[in-house]
PDB file of N, H, CA, C and O in Angstrom:
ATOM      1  N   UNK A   1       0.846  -1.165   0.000  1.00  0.00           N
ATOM      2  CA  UNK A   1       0.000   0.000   0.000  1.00  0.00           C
ATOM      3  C   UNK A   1       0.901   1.241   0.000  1.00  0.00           C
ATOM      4  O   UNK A   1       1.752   1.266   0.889  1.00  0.00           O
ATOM      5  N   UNK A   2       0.835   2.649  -1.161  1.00  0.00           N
ATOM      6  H   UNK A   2       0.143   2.628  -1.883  1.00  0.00           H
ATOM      7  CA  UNK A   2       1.839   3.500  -1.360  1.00  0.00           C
ATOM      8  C   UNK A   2       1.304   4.061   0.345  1.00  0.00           C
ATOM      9  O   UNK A   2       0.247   3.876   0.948  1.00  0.00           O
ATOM     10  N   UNK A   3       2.390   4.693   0.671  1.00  0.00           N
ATOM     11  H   UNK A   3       3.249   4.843   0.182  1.00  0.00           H
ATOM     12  CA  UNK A   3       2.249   5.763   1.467  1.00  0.00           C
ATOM     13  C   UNK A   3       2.302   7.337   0.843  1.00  0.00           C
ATOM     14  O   UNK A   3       2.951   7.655  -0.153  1.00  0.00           O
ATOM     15  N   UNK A   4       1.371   8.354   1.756  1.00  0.00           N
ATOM     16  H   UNK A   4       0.844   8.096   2.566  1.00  0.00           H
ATOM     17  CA  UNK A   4       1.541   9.474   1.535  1.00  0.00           C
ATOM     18  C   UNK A   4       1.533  10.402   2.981  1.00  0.00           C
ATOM     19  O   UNK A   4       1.214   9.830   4.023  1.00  0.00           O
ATOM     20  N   UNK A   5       1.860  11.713   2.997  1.00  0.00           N
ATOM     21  H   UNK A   5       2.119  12.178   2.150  1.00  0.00           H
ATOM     22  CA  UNK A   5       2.035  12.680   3.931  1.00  0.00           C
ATOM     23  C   UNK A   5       1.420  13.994   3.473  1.00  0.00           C
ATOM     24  O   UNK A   5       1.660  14.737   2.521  1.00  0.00           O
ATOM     25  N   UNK A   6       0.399  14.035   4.643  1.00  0.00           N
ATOM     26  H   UNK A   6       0.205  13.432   5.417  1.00  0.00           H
ATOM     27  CA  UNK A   6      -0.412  15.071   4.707  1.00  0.00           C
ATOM     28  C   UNK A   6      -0.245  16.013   6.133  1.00  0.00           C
ATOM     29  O   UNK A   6       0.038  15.613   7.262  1.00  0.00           O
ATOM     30  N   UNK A   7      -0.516  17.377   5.677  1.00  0.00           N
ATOM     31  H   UNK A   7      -0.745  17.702   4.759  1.00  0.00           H
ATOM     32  CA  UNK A   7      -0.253  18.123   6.701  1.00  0.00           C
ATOM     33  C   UNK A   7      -1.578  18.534   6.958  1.00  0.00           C
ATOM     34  O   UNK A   7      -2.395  18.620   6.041  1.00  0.00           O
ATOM     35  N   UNK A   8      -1.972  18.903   8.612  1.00  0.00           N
ATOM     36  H   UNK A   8      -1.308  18.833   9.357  1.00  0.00           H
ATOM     37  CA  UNK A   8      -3.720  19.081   8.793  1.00  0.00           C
ATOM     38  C   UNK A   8      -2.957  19.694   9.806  1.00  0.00           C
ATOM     39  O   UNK A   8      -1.840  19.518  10.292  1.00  0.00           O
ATOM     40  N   UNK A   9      -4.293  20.792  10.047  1.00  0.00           N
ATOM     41  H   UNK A   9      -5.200  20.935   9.652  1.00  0.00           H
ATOM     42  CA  UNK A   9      -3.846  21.568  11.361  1.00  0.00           C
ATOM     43  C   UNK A   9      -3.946  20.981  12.675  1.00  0.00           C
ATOM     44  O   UNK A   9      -4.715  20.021  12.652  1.00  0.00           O
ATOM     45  N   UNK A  10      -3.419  21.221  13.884  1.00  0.00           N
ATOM     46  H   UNK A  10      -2.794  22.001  13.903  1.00  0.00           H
ATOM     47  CA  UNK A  10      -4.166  20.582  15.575  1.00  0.00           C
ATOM     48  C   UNK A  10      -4.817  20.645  15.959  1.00  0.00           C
ATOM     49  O   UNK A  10      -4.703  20.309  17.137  1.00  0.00           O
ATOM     50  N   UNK A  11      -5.815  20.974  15.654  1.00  0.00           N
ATOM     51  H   UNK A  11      -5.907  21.247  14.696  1.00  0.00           H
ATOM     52  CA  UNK A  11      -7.092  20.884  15.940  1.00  0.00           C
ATOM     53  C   UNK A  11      -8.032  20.208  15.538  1.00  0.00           C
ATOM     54  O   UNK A  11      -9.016  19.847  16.184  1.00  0.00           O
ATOM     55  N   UNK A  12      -7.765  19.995  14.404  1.00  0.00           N
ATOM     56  H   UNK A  12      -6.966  20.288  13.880  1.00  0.00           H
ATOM     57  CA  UNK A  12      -8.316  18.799  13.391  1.00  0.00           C
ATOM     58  C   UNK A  12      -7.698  17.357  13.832  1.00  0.00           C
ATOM     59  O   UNK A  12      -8.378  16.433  14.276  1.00  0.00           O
ATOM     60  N   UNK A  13      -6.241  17.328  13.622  1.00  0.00           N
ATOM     61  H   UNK A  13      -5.688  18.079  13.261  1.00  0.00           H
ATOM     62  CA  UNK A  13      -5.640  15.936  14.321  1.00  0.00           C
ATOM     63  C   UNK A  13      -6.208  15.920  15.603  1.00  0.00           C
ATOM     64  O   UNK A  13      -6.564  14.809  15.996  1.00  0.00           O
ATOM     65  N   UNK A  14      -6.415  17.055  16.499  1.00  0.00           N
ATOM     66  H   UNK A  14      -6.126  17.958  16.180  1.00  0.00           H
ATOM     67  CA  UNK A  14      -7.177  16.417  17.957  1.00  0.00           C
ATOM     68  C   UNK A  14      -8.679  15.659  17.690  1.00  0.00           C
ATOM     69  O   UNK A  14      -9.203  14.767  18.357  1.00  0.00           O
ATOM     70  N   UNK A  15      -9.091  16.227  16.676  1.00  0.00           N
ATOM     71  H   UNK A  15      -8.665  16.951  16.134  1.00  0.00           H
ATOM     72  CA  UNK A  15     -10.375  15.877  16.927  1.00  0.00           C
ATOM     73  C   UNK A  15     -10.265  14.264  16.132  1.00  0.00           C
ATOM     74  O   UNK A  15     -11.022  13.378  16.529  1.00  0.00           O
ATOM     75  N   UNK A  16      -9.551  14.060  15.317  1.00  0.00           N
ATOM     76  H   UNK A  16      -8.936  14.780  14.994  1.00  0.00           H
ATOM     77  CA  UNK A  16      -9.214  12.628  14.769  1.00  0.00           C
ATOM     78  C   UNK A  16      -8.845  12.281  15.796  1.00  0.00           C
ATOM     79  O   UNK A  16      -9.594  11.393  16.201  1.00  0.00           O
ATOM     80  N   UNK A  17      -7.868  12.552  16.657  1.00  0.00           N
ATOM     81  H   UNK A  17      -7.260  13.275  16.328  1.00  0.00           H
ATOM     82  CA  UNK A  17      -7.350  11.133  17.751  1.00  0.00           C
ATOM     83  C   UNK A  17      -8.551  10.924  18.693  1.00  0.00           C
ATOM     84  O   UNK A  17      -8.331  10.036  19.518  1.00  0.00           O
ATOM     85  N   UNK A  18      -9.966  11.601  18.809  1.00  0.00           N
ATOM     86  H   UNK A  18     -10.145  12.322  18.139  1.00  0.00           H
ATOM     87  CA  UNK A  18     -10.620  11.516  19.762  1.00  0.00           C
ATOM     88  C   UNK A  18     -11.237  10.051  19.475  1.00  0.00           C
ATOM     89  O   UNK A  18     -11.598   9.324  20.400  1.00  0.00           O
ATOM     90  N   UNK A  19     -11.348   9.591  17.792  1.00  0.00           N
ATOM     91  H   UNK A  19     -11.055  10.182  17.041  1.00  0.00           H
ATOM     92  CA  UNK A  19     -12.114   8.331  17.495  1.00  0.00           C
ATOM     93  C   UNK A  19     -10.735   7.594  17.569  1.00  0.00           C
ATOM     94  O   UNK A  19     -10.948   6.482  17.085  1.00  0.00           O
ATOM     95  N   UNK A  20      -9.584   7.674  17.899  1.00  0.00           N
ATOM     96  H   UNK A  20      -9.412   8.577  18.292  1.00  0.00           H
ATOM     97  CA  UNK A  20      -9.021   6.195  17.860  1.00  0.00           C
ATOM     98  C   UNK A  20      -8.373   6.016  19.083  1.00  0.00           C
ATOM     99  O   UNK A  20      -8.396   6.758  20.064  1.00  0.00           O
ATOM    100  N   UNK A  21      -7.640   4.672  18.880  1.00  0.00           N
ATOM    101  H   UNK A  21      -7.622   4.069  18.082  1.00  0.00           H
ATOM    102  CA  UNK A  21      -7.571   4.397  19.893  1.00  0.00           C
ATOM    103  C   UNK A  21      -8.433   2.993  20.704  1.00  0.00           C
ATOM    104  O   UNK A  21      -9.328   2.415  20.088  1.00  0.00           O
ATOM    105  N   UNK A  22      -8.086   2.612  21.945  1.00  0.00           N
ATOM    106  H   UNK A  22      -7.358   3.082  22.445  1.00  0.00           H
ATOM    107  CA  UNK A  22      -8.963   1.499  22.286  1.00  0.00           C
ATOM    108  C   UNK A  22     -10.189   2.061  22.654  1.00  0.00           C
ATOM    109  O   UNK A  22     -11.181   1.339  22.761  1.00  0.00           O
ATOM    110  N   UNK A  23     -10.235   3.186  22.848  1.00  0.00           N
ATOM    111  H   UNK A  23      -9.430   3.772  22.762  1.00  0.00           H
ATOM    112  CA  UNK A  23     -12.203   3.948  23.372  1.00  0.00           C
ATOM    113  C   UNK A  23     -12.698   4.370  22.181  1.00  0.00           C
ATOM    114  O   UNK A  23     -13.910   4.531  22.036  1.00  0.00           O
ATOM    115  N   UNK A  24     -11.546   4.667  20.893  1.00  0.00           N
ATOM    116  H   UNK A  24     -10.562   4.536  21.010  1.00  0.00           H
ATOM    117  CA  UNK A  24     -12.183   5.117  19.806  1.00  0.00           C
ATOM    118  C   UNK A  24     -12.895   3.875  18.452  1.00  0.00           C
ATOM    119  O   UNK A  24     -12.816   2.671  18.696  1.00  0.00           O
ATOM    120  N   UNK A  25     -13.402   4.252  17.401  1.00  0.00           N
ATOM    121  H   UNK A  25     -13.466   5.230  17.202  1.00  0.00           H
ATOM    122  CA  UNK A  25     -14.057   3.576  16.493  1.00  0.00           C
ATOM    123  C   UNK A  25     -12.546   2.947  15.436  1.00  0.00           C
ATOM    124  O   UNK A  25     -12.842   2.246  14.468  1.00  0.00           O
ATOM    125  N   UNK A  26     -11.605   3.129  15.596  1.00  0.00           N
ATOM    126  H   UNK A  26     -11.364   3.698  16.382  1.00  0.00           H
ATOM    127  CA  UNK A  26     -10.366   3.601  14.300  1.00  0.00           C
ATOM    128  C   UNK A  26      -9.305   2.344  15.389  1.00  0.00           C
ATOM    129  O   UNK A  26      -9.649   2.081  16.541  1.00  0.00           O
ATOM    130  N   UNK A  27      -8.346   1.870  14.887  1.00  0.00           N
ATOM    131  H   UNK A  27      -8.067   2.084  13.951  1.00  0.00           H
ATOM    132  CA  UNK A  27      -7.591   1.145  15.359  1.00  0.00           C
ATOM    133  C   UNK A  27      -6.366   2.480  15.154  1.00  0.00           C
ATOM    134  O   UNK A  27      -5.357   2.125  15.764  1.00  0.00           O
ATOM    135  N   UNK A  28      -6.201   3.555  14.647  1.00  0.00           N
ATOM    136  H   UNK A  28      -7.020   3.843  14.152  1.00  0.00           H
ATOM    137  CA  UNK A  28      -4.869   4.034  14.576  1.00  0.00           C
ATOM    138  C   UNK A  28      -5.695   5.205  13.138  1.00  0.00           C
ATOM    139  O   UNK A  28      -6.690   5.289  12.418  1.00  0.00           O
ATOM    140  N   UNK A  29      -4.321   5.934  13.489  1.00  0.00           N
ATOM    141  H   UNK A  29      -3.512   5.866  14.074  1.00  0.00           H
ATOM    142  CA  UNK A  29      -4.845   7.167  12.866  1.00  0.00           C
ATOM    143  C   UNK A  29      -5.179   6.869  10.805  1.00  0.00           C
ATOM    144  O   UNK A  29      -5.914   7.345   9.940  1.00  0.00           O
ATOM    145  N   UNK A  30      -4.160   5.869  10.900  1.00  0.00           N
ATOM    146  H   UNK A  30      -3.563   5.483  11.602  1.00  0.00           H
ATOM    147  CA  UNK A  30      -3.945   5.510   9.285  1.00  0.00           C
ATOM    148  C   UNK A  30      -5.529   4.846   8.811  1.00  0.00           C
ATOM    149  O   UNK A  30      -6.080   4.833   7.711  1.00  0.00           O
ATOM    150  N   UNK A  31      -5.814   4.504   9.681  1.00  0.00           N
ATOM    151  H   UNK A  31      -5.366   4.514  10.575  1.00  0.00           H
ATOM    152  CA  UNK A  31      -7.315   3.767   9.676  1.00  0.00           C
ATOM    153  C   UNK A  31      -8.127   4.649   9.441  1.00  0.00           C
ATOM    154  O   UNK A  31      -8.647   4.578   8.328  1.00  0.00           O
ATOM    155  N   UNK A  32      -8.541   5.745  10.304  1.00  0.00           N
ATOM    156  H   UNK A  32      -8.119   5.802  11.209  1.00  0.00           H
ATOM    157  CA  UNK A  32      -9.239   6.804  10.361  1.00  0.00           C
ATOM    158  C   UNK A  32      -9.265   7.246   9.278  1.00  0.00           C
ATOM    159  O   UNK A  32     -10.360   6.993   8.775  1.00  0.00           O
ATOM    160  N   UNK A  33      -8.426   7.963   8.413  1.00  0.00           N
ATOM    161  H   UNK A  33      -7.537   8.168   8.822  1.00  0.00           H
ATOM    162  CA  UNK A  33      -8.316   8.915   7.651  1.00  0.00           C
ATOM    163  C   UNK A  33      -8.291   7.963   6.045  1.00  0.00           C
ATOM    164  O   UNK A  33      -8.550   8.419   4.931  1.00  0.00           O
ATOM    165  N   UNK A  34      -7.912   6.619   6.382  1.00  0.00           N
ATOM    166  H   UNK A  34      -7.701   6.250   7.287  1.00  0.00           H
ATOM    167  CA  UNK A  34      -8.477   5.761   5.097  1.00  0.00           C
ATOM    168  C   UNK A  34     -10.060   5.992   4.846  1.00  0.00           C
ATOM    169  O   UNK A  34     -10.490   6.304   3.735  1.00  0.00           O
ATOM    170  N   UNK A  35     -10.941   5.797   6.054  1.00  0.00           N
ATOM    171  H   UNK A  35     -10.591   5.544   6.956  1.00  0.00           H
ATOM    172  CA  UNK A  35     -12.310   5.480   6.105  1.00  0.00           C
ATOM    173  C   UNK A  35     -12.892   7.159   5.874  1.00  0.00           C
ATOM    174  O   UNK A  35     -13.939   7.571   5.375  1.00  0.00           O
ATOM    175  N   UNK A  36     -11.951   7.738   6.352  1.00  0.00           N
ATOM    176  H   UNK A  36     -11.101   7.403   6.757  1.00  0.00           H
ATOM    177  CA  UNK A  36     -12.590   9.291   5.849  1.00  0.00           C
ATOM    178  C   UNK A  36     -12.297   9.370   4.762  1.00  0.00           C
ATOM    179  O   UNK A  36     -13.233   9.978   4.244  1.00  0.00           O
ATOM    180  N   UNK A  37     -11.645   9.170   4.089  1.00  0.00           N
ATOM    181  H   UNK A  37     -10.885   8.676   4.511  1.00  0.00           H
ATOM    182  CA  UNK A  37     -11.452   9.402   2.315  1.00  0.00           C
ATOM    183  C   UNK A  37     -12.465   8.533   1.607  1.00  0.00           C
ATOM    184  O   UNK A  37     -13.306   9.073   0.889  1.00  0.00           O
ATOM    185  N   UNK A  38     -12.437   7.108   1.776  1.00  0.00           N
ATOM    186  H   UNK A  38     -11.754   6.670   2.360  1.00  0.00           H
ATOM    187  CA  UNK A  38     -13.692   6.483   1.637  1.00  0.00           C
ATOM    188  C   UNK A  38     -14.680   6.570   1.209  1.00  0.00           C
ATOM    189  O   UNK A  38     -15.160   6.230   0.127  1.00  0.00           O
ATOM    190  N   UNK A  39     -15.393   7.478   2.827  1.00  0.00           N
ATOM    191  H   UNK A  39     -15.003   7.754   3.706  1.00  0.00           H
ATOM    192  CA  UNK A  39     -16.526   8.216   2.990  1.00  0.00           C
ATOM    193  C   UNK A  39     -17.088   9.211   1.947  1.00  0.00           C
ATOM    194  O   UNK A  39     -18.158   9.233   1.339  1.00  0.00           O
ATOM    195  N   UNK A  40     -15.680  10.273   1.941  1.00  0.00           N
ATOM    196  H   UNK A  40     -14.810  10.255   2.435  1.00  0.00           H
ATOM    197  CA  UNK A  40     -16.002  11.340   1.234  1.00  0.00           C
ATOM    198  C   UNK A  40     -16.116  11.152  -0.639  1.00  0.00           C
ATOM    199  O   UNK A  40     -16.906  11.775  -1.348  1.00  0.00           O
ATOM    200  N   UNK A  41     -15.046  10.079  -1.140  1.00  0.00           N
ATOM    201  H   UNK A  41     -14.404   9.573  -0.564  1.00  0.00           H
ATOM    202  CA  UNK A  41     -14.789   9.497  -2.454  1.00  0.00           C
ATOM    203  C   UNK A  41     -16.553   9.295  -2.951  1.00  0.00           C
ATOM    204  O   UNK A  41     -17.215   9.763  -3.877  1.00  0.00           O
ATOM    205  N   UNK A  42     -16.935   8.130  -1.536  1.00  0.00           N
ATOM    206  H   UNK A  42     -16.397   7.750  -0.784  1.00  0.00           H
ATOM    207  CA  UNK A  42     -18.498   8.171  -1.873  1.00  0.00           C
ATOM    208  C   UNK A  42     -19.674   8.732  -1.792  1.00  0.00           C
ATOM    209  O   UNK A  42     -20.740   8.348  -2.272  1.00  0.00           O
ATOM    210  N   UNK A  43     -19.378   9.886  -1.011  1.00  0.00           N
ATOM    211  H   UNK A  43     -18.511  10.198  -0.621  1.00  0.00           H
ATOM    212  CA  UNK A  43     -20.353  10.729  -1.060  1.00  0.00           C
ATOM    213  C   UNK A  43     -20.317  11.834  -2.189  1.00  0.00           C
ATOM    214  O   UNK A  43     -21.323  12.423  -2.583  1.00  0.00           O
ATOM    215  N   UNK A  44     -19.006  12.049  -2.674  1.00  0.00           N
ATOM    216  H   UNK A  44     -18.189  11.570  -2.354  1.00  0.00           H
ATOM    217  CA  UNK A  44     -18.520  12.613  -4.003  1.00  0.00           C
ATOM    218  C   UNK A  44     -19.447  11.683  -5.421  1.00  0.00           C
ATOM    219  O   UNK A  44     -20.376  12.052  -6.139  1.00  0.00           O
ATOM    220  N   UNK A  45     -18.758  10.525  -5.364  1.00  0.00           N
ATOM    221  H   UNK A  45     -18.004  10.225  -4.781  1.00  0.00           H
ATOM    222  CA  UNK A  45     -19.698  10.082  -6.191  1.00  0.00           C
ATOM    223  C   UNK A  45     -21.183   9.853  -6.419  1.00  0.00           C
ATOM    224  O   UNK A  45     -21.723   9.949  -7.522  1.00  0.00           O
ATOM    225  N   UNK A  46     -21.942   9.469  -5.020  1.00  0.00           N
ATOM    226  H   UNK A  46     -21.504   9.391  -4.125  1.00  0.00           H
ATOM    227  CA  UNK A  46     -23.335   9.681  -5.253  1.00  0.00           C
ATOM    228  C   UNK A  46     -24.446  11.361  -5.841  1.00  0.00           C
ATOM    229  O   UNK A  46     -25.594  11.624  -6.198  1.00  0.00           O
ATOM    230  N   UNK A  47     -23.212  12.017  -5.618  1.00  0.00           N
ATOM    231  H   UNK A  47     -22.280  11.804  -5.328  1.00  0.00           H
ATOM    232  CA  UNK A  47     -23.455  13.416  -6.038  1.00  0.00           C
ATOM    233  C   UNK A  47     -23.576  13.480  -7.208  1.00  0.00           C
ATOM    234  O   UNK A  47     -24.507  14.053  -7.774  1.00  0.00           O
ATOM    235  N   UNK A  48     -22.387  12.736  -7.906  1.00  0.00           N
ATOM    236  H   UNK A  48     -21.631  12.271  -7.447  1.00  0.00           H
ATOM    237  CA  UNK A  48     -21.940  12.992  -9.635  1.00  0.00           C
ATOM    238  C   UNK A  48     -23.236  12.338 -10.312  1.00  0.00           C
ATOM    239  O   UNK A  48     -23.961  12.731 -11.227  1.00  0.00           O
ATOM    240  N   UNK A  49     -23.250  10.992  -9.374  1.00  0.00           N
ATOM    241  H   UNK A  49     -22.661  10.674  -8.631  1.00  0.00           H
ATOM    242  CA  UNK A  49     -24.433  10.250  -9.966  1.00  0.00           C
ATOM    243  C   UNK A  49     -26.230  10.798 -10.181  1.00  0.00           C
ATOM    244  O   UNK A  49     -27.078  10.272 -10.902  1.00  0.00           O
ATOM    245  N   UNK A  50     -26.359  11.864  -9.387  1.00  0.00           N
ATOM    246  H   UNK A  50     -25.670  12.292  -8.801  1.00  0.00           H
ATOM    247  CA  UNK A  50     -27.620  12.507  -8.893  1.00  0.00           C
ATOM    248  C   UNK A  50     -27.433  13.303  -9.940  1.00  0.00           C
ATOM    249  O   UNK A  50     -28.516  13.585 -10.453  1.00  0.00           O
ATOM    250  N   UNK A  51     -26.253  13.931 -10.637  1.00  0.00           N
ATOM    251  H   UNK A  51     -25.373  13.702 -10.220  1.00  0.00           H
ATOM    252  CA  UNK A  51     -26.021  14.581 -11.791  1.00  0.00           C
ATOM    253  C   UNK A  51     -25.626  14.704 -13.053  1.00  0.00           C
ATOM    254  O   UNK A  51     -25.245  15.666 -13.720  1.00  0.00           O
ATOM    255  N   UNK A  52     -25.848  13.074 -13.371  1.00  0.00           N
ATOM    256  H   UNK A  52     -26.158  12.293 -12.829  1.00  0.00           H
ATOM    257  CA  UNK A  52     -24.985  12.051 -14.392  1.00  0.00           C
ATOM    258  C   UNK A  52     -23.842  12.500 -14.939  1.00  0.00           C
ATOM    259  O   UNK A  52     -23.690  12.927 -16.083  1.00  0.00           O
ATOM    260  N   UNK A  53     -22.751  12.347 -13.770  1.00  0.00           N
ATOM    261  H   UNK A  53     -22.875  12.000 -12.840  1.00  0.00           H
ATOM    262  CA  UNK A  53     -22.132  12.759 -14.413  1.00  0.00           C
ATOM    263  C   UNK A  53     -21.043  11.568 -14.239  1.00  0.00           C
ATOM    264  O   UNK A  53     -19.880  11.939 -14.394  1.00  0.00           O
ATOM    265  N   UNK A  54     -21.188  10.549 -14.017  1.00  0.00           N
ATOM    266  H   UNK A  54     -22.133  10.248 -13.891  1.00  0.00           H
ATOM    267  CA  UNK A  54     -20.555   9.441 -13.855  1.00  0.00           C
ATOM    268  C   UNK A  54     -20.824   8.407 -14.928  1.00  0.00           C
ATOM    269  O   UNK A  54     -21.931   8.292 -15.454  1.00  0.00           O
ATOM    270  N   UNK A  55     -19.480   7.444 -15.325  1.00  0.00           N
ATOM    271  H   UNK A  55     -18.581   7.537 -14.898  1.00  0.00           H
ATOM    272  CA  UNK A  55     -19.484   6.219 -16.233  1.00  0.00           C
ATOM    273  C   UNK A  55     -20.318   5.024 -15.386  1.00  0.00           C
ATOM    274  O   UNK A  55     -20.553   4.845 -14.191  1.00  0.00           O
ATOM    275  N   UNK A  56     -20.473   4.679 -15.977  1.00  0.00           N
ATOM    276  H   UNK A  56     -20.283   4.825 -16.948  1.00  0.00           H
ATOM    277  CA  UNK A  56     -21.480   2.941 -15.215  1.00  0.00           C
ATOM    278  C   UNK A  56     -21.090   2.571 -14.241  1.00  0.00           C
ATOM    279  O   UNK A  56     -21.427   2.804 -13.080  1.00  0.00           O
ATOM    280  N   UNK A  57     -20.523   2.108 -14.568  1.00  0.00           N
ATOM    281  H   UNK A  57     -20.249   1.918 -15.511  1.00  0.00           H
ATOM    282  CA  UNK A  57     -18.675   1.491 -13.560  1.00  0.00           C
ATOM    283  C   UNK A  57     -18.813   2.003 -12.051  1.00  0.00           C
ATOM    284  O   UNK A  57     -19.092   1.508 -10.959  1.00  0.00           O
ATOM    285  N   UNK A  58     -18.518   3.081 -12.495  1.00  0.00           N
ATOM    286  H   UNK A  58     -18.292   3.483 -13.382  1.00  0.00           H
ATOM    287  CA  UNK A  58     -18.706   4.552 -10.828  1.00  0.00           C
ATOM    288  C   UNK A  58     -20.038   4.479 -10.560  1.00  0.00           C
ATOM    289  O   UNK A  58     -20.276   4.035  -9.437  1.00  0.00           O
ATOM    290  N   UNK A  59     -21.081   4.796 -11.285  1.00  0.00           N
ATOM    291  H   UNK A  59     -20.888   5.156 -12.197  1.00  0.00           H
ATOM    292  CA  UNK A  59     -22.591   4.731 -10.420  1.00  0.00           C
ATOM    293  C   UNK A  59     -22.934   3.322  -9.618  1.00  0.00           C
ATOM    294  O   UNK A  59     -23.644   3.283  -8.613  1.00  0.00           O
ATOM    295  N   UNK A  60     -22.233   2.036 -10.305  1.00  0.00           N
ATOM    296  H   UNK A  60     -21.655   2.067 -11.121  1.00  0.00           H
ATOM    297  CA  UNK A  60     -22.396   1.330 -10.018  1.00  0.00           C
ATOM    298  C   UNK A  60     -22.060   0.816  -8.178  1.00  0.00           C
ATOM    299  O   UNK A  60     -22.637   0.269  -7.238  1.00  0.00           O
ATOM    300  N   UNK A  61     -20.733   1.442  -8.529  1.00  0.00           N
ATOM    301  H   UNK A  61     -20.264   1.886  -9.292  1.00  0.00           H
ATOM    302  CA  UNK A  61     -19.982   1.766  -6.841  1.00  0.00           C
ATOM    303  C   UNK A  61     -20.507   3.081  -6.140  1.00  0.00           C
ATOM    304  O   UNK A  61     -19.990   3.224  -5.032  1.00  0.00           O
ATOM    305  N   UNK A  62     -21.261   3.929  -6.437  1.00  0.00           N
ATOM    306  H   UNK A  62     -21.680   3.813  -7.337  1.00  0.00           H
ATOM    307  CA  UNK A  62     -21.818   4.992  -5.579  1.00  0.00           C
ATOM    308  C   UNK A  62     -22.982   4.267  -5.125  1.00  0.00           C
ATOM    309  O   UNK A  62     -23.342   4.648  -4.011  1.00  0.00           O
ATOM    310  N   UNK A  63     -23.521   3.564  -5.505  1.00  0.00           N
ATOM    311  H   UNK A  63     -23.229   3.254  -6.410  1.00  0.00           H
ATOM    312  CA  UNK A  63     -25.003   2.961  -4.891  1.00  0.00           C
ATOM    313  C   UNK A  63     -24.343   1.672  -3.583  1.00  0.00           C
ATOM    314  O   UNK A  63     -24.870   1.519  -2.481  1.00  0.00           O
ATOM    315  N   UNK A  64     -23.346   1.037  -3.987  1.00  0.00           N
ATOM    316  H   UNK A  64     -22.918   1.161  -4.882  1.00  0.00           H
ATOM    317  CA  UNK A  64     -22.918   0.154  -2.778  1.00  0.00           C
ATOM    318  C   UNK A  64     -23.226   0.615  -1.300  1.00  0.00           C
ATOM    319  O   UNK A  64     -23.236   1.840  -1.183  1.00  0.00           O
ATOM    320  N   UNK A  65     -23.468  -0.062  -0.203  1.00  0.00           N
ATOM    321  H   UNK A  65     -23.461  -1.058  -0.298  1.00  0.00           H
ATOM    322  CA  UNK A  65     -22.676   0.669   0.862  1.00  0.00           C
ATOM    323  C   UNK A  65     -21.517   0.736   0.545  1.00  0.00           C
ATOM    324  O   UNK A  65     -20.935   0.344  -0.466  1.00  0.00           O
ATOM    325  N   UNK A  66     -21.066   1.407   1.712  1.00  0.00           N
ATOM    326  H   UNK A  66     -21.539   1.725   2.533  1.00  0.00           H
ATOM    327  CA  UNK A  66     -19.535   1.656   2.200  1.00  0.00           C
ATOM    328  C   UNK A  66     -19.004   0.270   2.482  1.00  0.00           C
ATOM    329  O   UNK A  66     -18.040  -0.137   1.833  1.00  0.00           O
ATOM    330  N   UNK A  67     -19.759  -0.727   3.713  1.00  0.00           N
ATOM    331  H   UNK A  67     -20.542  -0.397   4.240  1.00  0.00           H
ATOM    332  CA  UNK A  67     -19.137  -2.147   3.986  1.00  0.00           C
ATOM    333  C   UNK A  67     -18.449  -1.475   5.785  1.00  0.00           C
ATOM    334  O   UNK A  67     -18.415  -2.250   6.740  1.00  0.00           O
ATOM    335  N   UNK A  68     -18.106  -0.392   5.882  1.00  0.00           N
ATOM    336  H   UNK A  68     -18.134   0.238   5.106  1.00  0.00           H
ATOM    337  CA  UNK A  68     -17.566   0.311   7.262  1.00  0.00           C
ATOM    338  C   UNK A  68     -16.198  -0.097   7.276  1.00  0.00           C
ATOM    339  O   UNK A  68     -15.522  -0.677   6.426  1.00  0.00           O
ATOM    340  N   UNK A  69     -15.890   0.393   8.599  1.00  0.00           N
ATOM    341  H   UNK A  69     -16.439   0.864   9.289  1.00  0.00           H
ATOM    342  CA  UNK A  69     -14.024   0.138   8.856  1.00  0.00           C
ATOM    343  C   UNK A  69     -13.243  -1.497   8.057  1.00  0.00           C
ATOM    344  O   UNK A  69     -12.133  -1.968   8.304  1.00  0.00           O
ATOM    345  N   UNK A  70     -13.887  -1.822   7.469  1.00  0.00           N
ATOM    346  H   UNK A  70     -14.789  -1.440   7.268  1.00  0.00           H
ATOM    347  CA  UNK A  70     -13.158  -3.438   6.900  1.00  0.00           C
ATOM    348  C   UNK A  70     -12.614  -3.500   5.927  1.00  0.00           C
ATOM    349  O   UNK A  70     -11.913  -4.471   5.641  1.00  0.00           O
ATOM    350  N   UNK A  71     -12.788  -2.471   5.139  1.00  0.00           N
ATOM    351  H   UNK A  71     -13.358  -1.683   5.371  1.00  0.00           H
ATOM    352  CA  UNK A  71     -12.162  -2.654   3.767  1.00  0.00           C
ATOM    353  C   UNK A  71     -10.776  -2.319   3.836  1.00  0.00           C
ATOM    354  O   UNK A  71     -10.072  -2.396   2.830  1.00  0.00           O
TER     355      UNK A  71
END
């Protein structure tokens, strides 16, 4: 899996470390911010789709669930 490096302000990383962790939903921050991209990829696409502006392929994956933290 490539790695990348992102810079976010502290206040934002505080509010990410609040879900991980053993009290949080996220096993670790890399987790978190996978499932937030995820999230947002698909909520991006159900948009495009509401506006055809997507190939088959993609509408096809905007209607899926998500599946949650497992993928």
């Amino acid at each position: 899996m490539p790695k990348i490096s992102v810079e976010i302000p502290g206040e934002l990383l505080d509010d990410l470390d609040e879900h991980v962790g053993d009290d949080g939903k996220f096993v670790n921050r890399s987790d978190a911010v996978r499932a937030s991209i995820r999230k947002t990829l698909d909520v991006l696409d159900e948009i495009d789709a509401r506006h055809d502006r997507l190939e088959d392929e993609s509408v096809e994956r905007a209607s899926k669930p998500t599946g949650g933290d497992d993928e």
